[in-house]
DSSP file (Angstrom, degrees, kcal/mol; ACC not computed):
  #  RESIDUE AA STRUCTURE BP1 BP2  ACC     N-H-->O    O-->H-N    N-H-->O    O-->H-N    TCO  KAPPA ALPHA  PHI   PSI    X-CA   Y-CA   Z-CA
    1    1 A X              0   0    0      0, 0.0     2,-0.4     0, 0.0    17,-0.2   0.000 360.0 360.0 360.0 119.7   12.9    6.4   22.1
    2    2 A X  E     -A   17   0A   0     15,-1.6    15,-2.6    56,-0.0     2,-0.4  -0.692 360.0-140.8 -96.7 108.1   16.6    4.4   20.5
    3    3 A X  E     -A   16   0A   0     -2,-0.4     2,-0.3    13,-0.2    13,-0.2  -0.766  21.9-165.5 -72.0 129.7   15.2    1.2   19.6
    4    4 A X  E     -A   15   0A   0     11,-2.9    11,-2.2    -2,-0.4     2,-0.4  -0.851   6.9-147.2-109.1 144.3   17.8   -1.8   20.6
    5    5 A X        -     0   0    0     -2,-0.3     2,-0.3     9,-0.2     9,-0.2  -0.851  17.2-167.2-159.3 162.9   17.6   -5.2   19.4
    6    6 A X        -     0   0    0     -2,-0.4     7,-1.2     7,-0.2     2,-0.8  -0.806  17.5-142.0-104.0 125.4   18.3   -8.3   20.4
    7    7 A X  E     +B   12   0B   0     -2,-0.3     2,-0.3     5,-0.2     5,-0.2  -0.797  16.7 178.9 -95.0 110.4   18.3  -11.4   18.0
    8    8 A X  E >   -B   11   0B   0      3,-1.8     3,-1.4    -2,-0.8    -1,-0.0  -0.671  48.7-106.6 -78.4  51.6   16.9  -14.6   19.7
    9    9 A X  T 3  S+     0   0    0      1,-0.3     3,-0.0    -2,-0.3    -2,-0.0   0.326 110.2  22.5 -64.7 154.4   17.3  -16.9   16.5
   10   10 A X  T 3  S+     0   0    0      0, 0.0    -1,-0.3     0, 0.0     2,-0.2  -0.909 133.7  51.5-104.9 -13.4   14.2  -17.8   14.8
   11   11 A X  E <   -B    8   0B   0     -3,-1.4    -3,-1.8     0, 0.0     2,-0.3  -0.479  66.6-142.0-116.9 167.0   12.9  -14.3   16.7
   12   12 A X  E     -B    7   0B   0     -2,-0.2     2,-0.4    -5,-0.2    -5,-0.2  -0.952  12.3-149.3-133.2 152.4   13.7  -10.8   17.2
   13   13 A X        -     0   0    0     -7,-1.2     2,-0.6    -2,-0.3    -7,-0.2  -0.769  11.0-153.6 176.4 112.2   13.1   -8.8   20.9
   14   14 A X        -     0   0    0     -2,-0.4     2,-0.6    -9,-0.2    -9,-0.2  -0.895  18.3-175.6-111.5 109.2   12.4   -5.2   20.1
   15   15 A X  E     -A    4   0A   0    -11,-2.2   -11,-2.9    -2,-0.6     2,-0.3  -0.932  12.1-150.5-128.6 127.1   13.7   -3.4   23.8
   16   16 A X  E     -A    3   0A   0     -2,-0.6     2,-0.4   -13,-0.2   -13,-0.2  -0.776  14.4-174.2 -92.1 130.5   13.0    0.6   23.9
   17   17 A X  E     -A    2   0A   0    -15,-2.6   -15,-1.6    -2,-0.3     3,-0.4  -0.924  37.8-107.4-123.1 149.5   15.5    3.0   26.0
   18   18 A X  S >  S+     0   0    0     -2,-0.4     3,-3.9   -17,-0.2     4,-0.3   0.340  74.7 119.8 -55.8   3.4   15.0    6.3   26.5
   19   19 A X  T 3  S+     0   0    0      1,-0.3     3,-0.4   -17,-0.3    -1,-0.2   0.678  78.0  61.6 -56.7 -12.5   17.9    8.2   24.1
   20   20 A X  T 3  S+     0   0    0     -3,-0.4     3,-0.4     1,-0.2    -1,-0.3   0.116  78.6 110.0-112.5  35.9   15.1   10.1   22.0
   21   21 A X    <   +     0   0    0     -3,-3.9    -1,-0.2     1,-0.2    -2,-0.2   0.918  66.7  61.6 -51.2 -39.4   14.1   11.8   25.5
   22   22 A X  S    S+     0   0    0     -3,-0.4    -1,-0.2    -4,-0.3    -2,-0.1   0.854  82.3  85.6 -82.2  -1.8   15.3   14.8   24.6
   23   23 A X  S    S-     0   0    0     -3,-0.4    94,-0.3    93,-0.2     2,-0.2  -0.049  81.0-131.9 -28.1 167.6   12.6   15.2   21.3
   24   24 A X    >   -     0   0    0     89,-0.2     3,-1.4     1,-0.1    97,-0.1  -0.844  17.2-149.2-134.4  95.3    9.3   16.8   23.1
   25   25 A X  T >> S+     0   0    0      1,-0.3     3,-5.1     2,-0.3     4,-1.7   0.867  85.5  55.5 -37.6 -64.0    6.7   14.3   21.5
   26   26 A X  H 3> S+     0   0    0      1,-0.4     4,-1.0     2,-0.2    -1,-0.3   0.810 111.8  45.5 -64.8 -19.9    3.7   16.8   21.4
   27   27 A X  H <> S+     0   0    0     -3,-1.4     4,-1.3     2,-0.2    -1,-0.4   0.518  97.8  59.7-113.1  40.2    5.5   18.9   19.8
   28   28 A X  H <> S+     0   0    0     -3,-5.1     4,-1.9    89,-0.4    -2,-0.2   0.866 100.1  66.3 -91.8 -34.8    6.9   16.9   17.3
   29   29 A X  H  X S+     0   0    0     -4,-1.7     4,-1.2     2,-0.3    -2,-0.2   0.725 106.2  44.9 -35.8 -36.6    3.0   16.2   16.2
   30   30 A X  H >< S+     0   0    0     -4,-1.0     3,-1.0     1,-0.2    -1,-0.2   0.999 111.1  48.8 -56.3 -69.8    2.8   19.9   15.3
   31   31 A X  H >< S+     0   0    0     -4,-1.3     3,-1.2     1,-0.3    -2,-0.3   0.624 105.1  66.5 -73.1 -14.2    6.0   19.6   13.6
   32   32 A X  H >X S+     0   0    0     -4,-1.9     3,-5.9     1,-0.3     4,-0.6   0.977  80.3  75.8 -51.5 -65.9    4.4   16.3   11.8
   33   33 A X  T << S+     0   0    0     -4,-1.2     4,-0.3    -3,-1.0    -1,-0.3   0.230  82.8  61.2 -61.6  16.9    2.0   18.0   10.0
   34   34 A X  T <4 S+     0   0    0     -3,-1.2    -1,-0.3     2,-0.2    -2,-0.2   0.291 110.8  45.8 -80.3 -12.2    4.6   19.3    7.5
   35   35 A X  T X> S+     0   0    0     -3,-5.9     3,-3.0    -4,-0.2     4,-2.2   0.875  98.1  79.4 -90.3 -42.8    5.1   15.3    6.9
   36   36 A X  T 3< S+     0   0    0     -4,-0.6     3,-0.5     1,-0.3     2,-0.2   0.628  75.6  70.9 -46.1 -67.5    0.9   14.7    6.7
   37   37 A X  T 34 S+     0   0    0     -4,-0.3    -1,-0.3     1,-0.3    12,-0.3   0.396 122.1   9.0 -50.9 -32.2    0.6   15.8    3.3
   38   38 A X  T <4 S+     0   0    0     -3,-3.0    12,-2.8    -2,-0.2     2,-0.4   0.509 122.3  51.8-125.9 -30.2    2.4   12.7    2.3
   39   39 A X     <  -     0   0    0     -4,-2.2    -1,-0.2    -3,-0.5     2,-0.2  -0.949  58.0-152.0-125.1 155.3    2.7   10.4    5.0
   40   40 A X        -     0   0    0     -2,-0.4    13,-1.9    10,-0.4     2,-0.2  -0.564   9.1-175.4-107.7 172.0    0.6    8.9    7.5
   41   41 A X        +     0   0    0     -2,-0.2     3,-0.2    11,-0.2     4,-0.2  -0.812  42.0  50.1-150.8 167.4    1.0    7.5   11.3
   42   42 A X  S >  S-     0   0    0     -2,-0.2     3,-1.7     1,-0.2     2,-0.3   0.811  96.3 -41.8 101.2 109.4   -1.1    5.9   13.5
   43   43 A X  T 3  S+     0   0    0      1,-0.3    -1,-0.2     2,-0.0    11,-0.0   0.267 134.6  29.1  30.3 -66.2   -3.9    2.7   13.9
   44   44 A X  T 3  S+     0   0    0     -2,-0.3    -1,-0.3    -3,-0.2    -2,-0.2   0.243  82.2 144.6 -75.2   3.2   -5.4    3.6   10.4
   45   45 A X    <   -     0   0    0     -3,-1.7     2,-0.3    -4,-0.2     7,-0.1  -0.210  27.9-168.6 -94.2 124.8   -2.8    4.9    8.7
   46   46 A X        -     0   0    0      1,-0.1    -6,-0.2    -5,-0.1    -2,-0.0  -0.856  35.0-101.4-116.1 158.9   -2.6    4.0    4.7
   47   47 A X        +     0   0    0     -2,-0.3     2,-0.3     5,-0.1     4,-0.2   0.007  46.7 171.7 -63.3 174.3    0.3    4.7    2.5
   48   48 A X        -     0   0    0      2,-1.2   -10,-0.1   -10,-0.4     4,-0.1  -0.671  67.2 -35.5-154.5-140.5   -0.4    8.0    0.3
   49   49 A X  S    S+     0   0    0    -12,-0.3     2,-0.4    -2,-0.3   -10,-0.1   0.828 140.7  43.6 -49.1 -32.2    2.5    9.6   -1.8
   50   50 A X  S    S-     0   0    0    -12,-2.8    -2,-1.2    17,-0.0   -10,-0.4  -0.898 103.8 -98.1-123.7 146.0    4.7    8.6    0.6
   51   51 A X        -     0   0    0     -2,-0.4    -4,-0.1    -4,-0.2   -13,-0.1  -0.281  47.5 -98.0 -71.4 152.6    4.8    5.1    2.6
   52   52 A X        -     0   0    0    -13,-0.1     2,-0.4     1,-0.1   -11,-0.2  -0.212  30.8-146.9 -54.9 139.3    3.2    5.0    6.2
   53   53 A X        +     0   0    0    -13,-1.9     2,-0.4     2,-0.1     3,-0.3  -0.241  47.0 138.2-105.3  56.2    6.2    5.5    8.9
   54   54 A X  S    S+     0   0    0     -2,-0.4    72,-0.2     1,-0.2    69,-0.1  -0.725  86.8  11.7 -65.3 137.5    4.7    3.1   12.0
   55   55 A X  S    S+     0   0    0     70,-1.7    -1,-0.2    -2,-0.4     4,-0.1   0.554  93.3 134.2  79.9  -0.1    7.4    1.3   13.2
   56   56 A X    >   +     0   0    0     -3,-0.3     3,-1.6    69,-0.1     2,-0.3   0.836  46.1  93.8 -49.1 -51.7   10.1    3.7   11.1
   57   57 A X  T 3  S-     0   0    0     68,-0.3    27,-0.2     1,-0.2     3,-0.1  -0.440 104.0  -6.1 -84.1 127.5   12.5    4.2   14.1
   58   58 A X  T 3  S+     0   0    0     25,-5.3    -1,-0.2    -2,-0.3    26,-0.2   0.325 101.6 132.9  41.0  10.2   15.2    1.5   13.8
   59   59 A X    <   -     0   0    0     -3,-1.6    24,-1.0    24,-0.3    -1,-0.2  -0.217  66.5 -98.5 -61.5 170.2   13.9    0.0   11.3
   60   60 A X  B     -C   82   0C   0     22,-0.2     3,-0.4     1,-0.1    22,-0.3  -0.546  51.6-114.5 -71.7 162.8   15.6   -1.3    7.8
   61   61 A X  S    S+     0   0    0     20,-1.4    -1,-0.1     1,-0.2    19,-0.1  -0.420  90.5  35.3 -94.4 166.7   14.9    1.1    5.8
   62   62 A X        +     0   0    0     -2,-0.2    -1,-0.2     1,-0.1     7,-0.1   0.780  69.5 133.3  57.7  39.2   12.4    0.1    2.7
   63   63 A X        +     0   0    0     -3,-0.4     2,-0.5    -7,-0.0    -1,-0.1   0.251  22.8 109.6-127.9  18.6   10.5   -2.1    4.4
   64   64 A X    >   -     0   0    0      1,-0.1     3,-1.7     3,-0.1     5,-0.1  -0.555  52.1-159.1 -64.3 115.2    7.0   -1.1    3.4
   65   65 A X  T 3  S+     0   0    0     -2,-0.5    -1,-0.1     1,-0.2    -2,-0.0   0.939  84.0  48.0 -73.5  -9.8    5.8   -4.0    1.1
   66   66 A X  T 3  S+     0   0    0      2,-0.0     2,-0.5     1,-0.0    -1,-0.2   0.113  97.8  81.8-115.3  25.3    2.9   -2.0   -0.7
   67   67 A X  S <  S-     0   0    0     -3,-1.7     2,-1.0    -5,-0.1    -3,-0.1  -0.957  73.6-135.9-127.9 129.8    4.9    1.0   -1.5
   68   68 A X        -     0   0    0     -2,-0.5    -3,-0.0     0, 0.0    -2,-0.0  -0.715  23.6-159.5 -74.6  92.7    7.5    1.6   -4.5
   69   69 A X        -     0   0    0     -2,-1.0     2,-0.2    -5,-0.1   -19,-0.0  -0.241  21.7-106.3 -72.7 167.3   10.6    3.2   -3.3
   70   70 A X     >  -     0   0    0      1,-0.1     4,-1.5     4,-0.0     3,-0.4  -0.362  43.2 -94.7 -91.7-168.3   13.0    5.1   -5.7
   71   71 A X  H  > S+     0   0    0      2,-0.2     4,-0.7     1,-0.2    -1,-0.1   0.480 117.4  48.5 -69.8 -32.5   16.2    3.5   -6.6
   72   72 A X  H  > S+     0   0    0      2,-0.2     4,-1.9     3,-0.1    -1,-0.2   0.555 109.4  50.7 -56.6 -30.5   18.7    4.8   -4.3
   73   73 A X  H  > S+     0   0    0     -3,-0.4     4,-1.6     2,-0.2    -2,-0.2   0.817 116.8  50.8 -84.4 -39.6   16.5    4.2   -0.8
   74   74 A X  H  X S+     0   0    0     -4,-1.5     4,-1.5     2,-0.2     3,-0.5   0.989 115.0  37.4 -56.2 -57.1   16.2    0.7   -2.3
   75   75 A X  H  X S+     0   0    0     -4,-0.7     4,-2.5     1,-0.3    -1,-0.2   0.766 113.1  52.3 -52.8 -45.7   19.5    0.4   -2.8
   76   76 A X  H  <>S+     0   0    0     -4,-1.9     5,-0.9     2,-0.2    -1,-0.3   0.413 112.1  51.9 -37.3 -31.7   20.7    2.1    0.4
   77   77 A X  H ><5S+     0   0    0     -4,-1.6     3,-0.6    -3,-0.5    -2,-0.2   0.685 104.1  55.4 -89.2 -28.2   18.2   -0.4    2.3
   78   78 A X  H 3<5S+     0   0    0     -4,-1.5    -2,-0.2     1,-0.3    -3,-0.1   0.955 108.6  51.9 -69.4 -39.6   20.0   -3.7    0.2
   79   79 A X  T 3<5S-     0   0    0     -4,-2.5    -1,-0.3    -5,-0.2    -2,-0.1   0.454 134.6-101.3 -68.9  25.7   23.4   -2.1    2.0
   80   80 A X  T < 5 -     0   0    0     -3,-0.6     2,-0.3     1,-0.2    -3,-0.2   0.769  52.4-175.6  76.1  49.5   21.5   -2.3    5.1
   81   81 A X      < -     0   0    0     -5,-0.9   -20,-1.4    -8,-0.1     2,-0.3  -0.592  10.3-166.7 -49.0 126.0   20.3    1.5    5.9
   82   82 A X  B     -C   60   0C   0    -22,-0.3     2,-2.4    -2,-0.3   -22,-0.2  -0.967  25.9-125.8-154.8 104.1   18.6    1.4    9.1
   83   83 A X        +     0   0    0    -24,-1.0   -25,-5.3    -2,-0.3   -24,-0.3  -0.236  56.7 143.5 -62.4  91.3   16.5    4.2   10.3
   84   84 A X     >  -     0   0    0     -2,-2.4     4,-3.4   -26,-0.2     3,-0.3  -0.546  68.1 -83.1-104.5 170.5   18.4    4.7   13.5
   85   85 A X  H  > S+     0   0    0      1,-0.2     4,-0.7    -2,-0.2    -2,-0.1   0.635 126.5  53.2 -73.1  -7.6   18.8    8.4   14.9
   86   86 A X  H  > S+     0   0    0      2,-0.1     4,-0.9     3,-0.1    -1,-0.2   0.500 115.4  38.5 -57.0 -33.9   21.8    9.4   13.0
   87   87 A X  H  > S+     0   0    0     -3,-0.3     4,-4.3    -5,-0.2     5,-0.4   0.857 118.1  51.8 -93.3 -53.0   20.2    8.4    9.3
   88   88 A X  H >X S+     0   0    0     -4,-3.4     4,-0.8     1,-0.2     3,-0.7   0.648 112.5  48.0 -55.2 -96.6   16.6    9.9   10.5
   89   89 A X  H 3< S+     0   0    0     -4,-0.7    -1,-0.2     1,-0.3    -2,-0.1   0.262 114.7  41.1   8.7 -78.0   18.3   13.0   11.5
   90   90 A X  H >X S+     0   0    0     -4,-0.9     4,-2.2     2,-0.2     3,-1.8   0.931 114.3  52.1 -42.7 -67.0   20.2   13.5    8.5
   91   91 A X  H <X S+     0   0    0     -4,-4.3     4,-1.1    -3,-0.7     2,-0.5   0.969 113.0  43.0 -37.2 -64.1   17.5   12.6    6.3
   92   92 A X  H 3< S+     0   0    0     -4,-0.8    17,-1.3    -5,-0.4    -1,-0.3   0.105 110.1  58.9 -61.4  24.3   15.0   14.9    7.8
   93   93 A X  H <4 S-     0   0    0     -3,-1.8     2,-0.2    -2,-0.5    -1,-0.2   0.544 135.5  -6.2-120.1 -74.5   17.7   17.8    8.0
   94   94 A X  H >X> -     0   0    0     -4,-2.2     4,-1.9    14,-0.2     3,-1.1  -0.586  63.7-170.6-148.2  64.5   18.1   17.6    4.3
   95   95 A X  H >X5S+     0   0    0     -4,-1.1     4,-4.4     1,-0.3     3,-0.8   0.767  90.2  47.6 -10.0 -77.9   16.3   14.7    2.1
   96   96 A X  H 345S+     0   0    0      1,-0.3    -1,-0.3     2,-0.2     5,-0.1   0.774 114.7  51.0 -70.5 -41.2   18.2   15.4   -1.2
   97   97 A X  H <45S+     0   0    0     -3,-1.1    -1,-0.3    -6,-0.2    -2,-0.2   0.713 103.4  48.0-101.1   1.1   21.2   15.5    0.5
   98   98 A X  H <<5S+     0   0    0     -4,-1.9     2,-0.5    -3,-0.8    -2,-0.2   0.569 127.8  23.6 -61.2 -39.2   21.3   12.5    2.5
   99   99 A X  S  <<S-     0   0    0     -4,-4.4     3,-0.5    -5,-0.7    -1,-0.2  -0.761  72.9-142.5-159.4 114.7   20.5   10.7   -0.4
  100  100 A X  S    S+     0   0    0     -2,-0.5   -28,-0.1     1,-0.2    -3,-0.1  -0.333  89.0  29.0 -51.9 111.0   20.9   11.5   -4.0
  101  101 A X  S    S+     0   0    0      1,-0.3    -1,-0.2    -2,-0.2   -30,-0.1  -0.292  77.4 153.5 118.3 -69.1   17.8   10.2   -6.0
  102  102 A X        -     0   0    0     -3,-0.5    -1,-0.3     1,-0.2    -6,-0.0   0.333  43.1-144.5 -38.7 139.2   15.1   10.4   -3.5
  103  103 A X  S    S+     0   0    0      2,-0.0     2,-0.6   -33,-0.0    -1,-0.2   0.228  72.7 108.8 -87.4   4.9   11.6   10.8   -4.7
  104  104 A X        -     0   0    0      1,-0.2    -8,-0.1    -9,-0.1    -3,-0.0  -0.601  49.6-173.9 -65.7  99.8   11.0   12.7   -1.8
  105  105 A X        +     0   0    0     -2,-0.6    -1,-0.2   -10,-0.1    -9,-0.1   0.927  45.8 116.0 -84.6 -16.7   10.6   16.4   -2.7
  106  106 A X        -     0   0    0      1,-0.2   -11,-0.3   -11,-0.1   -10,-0.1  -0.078  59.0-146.4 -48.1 109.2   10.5   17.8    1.0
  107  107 A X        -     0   0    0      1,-0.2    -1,-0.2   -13,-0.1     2,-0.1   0.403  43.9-119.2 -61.9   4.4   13.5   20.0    1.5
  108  108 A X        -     0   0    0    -14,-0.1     2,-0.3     1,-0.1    -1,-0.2  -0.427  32.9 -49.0 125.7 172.9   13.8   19.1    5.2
  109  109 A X        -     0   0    0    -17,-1.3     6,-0.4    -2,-0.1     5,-0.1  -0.690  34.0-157.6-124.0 110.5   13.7   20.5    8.5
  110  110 A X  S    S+     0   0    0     -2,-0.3     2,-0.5     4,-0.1    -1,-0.1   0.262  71.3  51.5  -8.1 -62.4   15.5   23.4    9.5
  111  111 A X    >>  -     0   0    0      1,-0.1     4,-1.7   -18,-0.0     3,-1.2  -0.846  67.6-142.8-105.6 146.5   16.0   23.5   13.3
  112  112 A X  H 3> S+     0   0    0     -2,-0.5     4,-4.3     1,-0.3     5,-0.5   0.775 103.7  63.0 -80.7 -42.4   17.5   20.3   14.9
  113  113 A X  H 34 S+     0   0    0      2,-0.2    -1,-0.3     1,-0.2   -89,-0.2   0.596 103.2  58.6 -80.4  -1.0   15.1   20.7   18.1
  114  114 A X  H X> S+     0   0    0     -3,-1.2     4,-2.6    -5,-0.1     3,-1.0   0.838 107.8  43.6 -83.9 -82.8   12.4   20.1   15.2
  115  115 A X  H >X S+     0   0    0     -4,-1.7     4,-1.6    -6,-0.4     3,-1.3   0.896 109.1  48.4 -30.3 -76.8   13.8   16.9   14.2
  116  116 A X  H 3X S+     0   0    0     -4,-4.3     4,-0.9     1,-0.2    -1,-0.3   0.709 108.6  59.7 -79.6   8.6   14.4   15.3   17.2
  117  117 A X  H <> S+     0   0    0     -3,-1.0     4,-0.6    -5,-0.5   -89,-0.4   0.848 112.3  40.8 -65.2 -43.6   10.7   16.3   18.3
  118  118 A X  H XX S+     0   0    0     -4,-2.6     4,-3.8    -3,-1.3     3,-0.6   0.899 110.3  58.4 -72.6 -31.2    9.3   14.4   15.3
  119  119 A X  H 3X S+     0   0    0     -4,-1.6     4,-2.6     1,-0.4    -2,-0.2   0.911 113.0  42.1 -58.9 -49.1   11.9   11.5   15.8
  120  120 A X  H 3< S+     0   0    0     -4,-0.9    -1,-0.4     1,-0.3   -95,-0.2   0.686 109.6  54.8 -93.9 -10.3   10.4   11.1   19.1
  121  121 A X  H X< S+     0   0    0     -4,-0.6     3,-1.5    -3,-0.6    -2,-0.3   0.824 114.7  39.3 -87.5 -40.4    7.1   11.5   18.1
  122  122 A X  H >< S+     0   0    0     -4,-3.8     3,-3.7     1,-0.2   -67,-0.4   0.944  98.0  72.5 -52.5 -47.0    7.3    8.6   15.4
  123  123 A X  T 3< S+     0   0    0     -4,-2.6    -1,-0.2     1,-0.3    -3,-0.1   0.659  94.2  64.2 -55.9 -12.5    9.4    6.5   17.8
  124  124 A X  T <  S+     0   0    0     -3,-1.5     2,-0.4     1,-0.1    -1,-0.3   0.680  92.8  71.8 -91.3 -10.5    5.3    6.2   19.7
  125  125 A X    <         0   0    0     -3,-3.7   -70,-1.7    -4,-0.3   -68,-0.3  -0.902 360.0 360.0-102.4 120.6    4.0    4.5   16.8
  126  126 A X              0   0    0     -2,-0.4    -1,-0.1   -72,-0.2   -72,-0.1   0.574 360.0 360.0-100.8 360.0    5.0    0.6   15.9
């Protein structure tokens, strides 16, 4: 689900369209649990090595307040990085080579139809 939004000043209108149909949600949950190890989802979900990704899809990037990002995702977030489906993509295809620096060590994932299965499986959590 391609988060849109619309700025209402002092508020902001979060409106969901369907553009991360083609992901298959159940199985990006399988494909999640290559992320679990480090990140969490979900109602309970607490940071662990890595920050929790509720609310991850079209968000600014860095915008977990109780987690310490490395120095490039920080930086990348001040020039206004915004996990949309073009940056998640990339990132998750290749971590280290989206972005130079990252404490992340997970080399990615491989098949595309893997990615946008997790994308759309995140994109249920806010």
């Amino acid at each position: 689900m391609k988060i849109k939004r619309m700025i209402l000043l002092p508020f902001t209108i979060v409106i969901a369209s369907n553009a991360f149909a083609a992901g298959d949600i159940d199985k990006g949950k399988k494909v999640f649990k290559k992320c679990a190890a480090c990140h969490m989802v979900g109602e309970n979900a607490k940071k662990k090595t890595g920050p929790v990704l509720n609310g991850v899809v079209g968000a600014k990037a860095g915008q977990a307040a109780d987690f310490r990002y490395s120095k490039v995702l920080t930086r990348m977030a001040e020039d206004g990085l915004v996990w949309d489906e073009a940056s998640l993509t990339a990132f998750l295809a290749g971590p280290k080579k989206f972005m130079k620096g990252t404490k992340m060590s997970f080399k990615g994932l491989r098949k595309e139809t893997d990615i946008a299965n997790v994308i759309a499986y995140l994109a249920t959590f806010e």
